[in-house]
ChimeraX commands (.cxc) that place a marker at each C-alpha (Angstrom):
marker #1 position 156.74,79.73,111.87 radius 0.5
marker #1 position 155.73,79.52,115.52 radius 0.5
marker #1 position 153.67,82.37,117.13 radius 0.5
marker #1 position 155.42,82.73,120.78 radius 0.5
marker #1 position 152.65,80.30,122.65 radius 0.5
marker #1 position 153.23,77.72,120.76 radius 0.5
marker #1 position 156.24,78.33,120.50 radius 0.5
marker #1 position 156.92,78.51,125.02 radius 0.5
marker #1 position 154.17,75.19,124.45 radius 0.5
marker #1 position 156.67,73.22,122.79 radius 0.5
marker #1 position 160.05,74.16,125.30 radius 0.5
marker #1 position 157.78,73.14,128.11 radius 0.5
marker #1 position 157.09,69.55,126.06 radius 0.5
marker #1 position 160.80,69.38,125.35 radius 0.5
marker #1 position 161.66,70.42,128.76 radius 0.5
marker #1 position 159.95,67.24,130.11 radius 0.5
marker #1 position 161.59,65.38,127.65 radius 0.5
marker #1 position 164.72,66.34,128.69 radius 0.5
marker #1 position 163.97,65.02,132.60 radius 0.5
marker #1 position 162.88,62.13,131.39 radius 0.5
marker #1 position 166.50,61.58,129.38 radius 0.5
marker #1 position 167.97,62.86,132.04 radius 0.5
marker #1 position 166.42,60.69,134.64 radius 0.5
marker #1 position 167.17,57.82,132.94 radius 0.5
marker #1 position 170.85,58.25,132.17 radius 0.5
marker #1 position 171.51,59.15,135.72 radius 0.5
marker #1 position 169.73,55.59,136.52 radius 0.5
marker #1 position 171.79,53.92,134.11 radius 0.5
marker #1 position 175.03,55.60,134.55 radius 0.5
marker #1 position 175.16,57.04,131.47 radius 0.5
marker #1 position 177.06,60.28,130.30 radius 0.5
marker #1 position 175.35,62.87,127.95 radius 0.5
marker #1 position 176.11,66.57,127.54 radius 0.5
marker #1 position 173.86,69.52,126.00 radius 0.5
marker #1 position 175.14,71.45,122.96 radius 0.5
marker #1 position 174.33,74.02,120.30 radius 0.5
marker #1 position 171.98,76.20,121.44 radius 0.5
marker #1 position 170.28,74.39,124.26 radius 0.5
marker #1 position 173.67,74.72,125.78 radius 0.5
marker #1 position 173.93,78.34,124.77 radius 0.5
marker #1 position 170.08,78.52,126.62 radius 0.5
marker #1 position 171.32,77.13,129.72 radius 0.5
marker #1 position 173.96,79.03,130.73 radius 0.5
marker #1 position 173.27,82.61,129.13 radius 0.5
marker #1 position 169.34,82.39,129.73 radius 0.5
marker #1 position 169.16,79.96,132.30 radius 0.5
marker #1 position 165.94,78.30,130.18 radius 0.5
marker #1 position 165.65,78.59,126.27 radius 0.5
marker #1 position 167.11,80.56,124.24 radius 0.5
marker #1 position 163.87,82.78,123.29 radius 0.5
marker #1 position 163.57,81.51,119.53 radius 0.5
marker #1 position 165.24,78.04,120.08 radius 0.5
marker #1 position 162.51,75.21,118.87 radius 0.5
marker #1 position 164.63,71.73,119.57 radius 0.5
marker #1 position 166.83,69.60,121.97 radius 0.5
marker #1 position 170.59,69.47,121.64 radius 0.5
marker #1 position 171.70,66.56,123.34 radius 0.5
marker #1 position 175.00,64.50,122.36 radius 0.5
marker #1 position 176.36,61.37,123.61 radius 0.5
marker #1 position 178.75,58.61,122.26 radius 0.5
marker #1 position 177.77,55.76,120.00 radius 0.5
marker #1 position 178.22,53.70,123.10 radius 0.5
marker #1 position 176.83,55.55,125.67 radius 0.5
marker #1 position 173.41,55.85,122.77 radius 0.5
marker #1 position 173.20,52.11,122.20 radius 0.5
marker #1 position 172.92,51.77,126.28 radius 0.5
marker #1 position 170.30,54.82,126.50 radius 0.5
marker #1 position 168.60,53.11,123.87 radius 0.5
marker #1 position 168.76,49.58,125.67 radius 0.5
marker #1 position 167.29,51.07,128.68 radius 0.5
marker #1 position 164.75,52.44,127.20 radius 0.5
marker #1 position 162.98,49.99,125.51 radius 0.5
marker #1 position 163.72,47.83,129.12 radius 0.5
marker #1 position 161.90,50.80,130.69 radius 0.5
marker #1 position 159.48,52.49,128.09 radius 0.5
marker #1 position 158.12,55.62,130.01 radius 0.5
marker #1 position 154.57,56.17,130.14 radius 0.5
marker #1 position 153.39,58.80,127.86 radius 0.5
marker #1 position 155.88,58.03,125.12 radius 0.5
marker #1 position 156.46,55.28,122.52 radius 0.5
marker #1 position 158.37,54.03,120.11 radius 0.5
marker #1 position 157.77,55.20,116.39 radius 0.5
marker #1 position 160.12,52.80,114.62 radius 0.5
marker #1 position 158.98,48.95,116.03 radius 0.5
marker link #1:1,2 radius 0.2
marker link #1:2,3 radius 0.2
marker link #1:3,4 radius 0.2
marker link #1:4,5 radius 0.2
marker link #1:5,6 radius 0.2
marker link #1:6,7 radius 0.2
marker link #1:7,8 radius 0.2
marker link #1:8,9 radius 0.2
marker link #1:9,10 radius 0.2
marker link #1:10,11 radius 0.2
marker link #1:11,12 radius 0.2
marker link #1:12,13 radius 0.2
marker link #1:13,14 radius 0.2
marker link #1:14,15 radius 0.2
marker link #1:15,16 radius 0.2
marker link #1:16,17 radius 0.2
marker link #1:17,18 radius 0.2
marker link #1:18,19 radius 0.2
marker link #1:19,20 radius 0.2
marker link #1:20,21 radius 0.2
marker link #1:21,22 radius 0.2
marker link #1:22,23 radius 0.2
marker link #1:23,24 radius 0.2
marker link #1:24,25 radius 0.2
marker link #1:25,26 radius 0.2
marker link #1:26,27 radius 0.2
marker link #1:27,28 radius 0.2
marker link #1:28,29 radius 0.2
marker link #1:29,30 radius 0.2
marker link #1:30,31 radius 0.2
marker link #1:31,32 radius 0.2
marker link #1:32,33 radius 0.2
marker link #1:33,34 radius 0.2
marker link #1:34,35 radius 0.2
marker link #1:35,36 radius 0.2
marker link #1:36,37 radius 0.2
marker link #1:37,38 radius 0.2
marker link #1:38,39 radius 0.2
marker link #1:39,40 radius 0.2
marker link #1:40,41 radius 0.2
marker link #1:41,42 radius 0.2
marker link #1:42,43 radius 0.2
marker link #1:43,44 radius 0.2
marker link #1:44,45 radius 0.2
marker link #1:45,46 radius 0.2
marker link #1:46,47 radius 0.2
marker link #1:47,48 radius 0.2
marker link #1:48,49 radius 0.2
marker link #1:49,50 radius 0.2
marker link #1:50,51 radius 0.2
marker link #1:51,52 radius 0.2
marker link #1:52,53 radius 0.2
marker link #1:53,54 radius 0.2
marker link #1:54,55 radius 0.2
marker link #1:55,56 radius 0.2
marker link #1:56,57 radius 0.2
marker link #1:57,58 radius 0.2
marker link #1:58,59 radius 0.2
marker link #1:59,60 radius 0.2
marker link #1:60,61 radius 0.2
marker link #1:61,62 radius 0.2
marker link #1:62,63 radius 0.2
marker link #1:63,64 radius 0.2
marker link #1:64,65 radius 0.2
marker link #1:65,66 radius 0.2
marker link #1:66,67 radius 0.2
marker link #1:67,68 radius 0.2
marker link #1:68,69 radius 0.2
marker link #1:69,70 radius 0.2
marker link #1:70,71 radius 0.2
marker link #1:71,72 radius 0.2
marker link #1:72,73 radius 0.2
marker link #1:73,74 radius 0.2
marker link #1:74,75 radius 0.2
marker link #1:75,76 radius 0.2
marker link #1:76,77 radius 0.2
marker link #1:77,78 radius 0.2
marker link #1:78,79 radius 0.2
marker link #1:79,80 radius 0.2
marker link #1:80,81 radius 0.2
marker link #1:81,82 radius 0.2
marker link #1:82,83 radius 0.2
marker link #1:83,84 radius 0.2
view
């Protein structure tokens, strides 16, 4: 269980993550959409819902295999890849 700074710690590291999947689908052209509760978040809180500790984040098969491709093309600083 979280105590509520950790807790706001890790939206505001997920947050960024979210700009930088965000930044590069819109470079890319690729679609994505939010779900669950970080959809639920958005639009009723306008940030996270209060308890919510992940990312909901969907795309097609398709659409993942090119996020994926520009990724690894583009490997943002700060993060790196745990499976190669």
């Amino acid at each position: 269980m979280y105590d509520r700074h950790m807790l706001r710690r890790l939206q505001l590291t997920q947050l960024e993550m979210l700009k930088m999947v965000k930044a590069i689908c819109e470079e890319h052209d690729i679609s994505f959409s939010l779900y669950g509760g970080t959809l639920l978040g958005a639009v009723r809180h306008k940030a996270f819902i209060p308890w919510d500790d992940d990312l909901d984040i969907c795309m097609t098969r398709s659409e993942f295999s090119r996020f994926v491709q520009a990724w690894e093309n583009k490997e943002p600083d700060g993060y790196y890849d745990l499976v190669n």
